[in-house]
MDAnalysis code that builds the backbone (N, CA, C; Angstrom):
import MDAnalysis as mda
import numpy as np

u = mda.Universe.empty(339, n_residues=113, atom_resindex=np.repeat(np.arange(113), 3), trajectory=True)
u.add_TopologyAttr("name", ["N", "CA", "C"] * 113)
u.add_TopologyAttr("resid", np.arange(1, 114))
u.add_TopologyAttr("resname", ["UNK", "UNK", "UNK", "UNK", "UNK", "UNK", "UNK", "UNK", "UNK", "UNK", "UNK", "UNK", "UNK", "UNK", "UNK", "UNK", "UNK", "UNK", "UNK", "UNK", "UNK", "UNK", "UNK", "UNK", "UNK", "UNK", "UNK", "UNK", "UNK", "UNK", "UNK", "UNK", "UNK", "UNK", "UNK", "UNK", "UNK", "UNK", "UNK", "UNK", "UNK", "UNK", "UNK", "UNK", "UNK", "UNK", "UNK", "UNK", "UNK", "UNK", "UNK", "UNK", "UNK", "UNK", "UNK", "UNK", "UNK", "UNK", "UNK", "UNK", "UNK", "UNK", "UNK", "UNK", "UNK", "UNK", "UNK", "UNK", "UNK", "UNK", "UNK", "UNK", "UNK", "UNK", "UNK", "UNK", "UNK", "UNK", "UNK", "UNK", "UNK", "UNK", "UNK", "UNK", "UNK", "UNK", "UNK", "UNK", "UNK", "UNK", "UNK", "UNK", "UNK", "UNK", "UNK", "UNK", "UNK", "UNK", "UNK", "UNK", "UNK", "UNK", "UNK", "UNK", "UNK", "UNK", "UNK", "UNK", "UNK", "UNK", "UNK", "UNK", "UNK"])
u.atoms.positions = np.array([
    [81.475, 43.509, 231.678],
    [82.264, 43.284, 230.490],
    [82.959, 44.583, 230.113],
    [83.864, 44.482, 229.718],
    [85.076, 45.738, 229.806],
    [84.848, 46.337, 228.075],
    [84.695, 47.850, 227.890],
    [84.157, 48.266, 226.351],
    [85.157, 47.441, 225.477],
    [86.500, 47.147, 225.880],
    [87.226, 46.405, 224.942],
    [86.643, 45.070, 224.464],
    [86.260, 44.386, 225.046],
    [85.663, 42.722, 225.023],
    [84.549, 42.808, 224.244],
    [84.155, 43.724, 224.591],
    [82.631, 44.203, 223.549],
    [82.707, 45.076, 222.334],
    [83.454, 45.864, 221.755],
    [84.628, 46.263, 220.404],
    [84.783, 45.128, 219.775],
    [85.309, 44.030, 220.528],
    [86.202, 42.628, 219.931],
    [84.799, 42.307, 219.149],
    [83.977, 41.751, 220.030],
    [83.432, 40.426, 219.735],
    [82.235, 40.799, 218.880],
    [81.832, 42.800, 218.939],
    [81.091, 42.984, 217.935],
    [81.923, 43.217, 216.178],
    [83.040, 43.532, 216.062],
    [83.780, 43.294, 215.202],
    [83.845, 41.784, 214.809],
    [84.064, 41.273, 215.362],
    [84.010, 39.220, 215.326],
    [82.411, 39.259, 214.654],
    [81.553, 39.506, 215.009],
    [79.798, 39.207, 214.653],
    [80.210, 39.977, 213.046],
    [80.529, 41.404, 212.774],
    [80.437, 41.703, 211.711],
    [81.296, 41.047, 211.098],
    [82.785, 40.836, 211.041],
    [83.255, 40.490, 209.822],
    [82.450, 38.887, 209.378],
    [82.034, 38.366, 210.653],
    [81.528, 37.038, 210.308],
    [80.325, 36.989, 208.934],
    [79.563, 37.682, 209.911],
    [78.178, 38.631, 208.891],
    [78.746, 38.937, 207.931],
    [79.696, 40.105, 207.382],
    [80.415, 40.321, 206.031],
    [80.634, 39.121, 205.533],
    [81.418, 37.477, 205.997],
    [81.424, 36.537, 204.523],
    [80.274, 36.039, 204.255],
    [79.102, 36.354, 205.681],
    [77.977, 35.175, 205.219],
    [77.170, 36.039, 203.880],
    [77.221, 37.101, 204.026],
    [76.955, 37.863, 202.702],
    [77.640, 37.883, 201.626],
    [78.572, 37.634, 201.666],
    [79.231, 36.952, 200.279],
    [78.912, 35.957, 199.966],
    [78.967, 34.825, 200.568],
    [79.448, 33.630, 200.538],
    [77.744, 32.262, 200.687],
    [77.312, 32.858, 201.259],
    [76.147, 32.482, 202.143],
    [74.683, 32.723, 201.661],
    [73.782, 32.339, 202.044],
    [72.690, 32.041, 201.761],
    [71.760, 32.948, 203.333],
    [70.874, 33.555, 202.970],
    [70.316, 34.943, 203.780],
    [68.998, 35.118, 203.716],
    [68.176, 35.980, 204.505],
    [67.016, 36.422, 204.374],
    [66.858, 37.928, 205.070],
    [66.213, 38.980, 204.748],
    [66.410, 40.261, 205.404],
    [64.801, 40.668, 205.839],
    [64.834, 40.614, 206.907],
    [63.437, 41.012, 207.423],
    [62.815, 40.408, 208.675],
    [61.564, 40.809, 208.951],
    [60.697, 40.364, 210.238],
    [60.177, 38.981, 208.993],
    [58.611, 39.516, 207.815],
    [58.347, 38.549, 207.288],
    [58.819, 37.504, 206.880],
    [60.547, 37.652, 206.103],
    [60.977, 36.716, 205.455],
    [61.410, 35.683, 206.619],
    [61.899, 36.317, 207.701],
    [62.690, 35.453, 208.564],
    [61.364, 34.718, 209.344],
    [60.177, 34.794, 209.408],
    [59.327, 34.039, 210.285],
    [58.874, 32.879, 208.918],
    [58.777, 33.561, 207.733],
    [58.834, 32.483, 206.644],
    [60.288, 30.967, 206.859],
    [61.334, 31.139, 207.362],
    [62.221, 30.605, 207.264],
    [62.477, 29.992, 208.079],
    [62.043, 30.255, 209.689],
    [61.686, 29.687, 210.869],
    [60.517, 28.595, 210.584],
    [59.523, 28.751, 209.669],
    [58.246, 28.231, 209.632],
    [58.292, 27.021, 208.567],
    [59.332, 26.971, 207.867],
    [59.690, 26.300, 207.103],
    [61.121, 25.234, 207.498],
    [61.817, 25.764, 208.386],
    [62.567, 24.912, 209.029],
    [63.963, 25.002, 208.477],
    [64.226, 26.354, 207.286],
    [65.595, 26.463, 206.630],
    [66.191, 27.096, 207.386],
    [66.279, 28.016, 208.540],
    [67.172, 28.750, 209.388],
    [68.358, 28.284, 209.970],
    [69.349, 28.547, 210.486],
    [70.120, 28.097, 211.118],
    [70.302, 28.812, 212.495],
    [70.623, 30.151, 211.956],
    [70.576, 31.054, 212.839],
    [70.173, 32.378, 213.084],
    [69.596, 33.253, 213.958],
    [68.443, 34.183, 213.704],
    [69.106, 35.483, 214.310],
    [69.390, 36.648, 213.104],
    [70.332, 37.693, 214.619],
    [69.194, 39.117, 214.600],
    [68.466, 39.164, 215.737],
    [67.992, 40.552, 216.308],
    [68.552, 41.865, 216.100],
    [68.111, 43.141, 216.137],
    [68.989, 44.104, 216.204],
    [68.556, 44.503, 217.730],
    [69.413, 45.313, 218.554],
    [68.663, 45.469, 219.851],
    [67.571, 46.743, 220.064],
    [66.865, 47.351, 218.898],
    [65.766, 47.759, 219.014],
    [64.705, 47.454, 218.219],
    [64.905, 46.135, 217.850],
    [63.611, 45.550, 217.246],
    [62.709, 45.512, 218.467],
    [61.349, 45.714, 218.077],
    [60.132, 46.087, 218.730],
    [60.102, 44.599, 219.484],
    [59.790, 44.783, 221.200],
    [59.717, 43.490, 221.993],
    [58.440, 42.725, 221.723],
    [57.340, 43.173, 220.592],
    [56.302, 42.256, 220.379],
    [57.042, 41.508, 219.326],
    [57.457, 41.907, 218.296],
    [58.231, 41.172, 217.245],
    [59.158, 40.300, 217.154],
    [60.600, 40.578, 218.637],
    [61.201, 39.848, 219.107],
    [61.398, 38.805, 219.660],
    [59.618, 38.690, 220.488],
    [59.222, 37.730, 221.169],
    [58.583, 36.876, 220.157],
    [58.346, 37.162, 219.494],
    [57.157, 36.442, 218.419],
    [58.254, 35.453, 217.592],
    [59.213, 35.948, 217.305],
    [61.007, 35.682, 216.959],
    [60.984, 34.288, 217.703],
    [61.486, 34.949, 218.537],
    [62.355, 33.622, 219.336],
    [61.018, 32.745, 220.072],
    [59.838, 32.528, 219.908],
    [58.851, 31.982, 220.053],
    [59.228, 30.727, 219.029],
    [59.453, 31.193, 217.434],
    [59.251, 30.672, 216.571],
    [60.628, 29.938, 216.077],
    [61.695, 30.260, 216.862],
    [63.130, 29.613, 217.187],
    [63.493, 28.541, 217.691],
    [62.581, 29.101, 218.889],
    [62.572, 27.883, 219.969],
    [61.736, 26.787, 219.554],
    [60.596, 26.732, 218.743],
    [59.970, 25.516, 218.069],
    [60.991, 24.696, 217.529],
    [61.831, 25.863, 216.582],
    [62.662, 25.509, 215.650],
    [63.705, 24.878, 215.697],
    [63.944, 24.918, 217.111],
    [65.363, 24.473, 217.632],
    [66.755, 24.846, 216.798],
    [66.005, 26.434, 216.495],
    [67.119, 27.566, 215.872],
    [67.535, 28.298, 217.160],
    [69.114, 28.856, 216.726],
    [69.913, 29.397, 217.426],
    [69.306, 30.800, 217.170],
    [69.671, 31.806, 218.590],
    [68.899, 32.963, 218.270],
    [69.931, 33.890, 219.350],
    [70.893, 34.960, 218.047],
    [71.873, 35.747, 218.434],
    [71.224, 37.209, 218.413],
    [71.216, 37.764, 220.233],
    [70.884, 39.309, 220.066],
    [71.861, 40.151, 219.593],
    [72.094, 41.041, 218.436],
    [72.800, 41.870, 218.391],
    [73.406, 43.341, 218.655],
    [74.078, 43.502, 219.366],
    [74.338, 44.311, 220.149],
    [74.236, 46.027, 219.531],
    [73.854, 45.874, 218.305],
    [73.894, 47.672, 217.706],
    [72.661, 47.040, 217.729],
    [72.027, 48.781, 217.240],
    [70.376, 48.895, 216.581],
    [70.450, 48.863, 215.037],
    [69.447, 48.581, 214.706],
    [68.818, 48.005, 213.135],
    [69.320, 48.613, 211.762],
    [69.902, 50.083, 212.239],
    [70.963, 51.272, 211.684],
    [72.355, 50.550, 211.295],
    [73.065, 49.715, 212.208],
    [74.082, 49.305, 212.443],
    [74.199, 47.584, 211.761],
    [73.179, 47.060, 212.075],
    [73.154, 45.977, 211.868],
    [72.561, 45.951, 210.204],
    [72.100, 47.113, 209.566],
    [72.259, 47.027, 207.923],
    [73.203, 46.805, 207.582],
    [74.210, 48.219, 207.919],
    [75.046, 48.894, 207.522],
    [76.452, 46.908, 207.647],
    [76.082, 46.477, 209.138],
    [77.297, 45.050, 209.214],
    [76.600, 44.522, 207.960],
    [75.579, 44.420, 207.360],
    [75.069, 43.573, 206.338],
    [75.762, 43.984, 205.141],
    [76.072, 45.260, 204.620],
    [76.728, 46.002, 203.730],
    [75.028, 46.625, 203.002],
    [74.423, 46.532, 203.914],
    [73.443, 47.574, 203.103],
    [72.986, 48.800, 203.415],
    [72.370, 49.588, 202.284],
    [72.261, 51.390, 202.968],
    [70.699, 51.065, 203.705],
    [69.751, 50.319, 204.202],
    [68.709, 50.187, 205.092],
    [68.827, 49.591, 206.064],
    [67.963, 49.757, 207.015],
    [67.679, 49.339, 207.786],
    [67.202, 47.660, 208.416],
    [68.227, 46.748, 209.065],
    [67.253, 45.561, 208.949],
    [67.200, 45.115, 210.702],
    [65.967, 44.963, 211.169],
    [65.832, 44.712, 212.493],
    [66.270, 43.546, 212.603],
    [65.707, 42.331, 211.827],
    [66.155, 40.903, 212.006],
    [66.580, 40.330, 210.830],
    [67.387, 38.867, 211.126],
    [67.830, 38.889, 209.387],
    [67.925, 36.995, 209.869],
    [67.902, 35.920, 209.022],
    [67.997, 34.702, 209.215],
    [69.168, 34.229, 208.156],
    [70.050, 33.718, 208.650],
    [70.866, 32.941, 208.297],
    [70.215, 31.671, 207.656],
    [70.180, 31.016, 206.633],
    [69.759, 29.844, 205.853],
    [70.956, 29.131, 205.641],
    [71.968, 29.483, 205.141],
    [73.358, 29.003, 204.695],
    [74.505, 29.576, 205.426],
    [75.356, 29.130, 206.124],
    [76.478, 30.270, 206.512],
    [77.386, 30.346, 205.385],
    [77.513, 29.390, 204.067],
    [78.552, 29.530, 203.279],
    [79.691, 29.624, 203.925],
    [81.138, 30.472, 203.851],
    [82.547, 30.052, 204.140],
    [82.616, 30.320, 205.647],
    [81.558, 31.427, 206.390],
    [81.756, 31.796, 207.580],
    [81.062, 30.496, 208.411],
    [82.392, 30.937, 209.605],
    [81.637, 29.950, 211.116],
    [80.980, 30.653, 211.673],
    [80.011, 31.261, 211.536],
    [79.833, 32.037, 212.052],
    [78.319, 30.815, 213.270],
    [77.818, 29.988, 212.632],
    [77.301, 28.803, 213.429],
    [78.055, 27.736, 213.749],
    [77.971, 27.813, 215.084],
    [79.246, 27.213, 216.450],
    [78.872, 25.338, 215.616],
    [80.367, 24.867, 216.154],
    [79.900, 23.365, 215.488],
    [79.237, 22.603, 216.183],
    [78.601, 22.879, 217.271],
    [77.596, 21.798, 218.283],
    [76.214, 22.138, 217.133],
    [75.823, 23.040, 217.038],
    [74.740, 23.514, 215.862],
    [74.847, 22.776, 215.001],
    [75.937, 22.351, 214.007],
    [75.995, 22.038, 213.288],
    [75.833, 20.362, 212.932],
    [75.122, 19.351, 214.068],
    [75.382, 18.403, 214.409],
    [73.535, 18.178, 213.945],
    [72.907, 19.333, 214.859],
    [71.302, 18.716, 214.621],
    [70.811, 18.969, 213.434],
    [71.829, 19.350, 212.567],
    [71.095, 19.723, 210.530],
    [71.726, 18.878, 210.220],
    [70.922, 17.804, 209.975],
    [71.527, 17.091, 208.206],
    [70.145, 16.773, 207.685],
])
């Protein structure tokens, strides 16, 4: 994949991320997001790419029950605050609502009602 294609499409993930934080319905964390998986409100689940591989796995363990979508994100947990608009750190974060963003593809959007 050419650094341009990968510029694009991580710009595409953040501004998406920027409306779901406006607009949208969220959770920030390892705990909250296995709360949200476990409960069945998720839609979609985004990693940072140095969340710890026991935690990650434990993640998408609890996805795949869920028959939640589960997006790795291509910065580390530094980066993936900062796309959130916050000054911390968040390794994983769960989407509950996308509000105005597409940021969940419309085949997804078929197995929630």
């Amino acid at each position: 994949m050419s650094a341009k294609k990968g510029k694009k499409t991580m710009e595409s993930i953040n501004s998406r991320l920027a409306l779901v934080m406006k607009s949208g319905k969220y959770v920030l964390g390892y705990k909250q997001t296995l709360k949200s998986l476990r409960a069945g409100k998720a839609w979609l689940i985004i990693i940072a790419k140095n969340c710890p591989p026991l935690k990650r796995s434990e993640i998408e363990y609890y996805a795949m029950l869920a028959q939640t979508g589960v997006h790795h994100y291509t910065g580390n947990n530094i980066e993936l605050g900062t796309a959130c608009g916050k000054f911390y750190r968040v390794s994983c974060l769960s989407i509950t609502d996308p509000g105005d963003s597409d940021i969940i593809m419309p085949k997804d959007e078929g197995k929630r009602d």
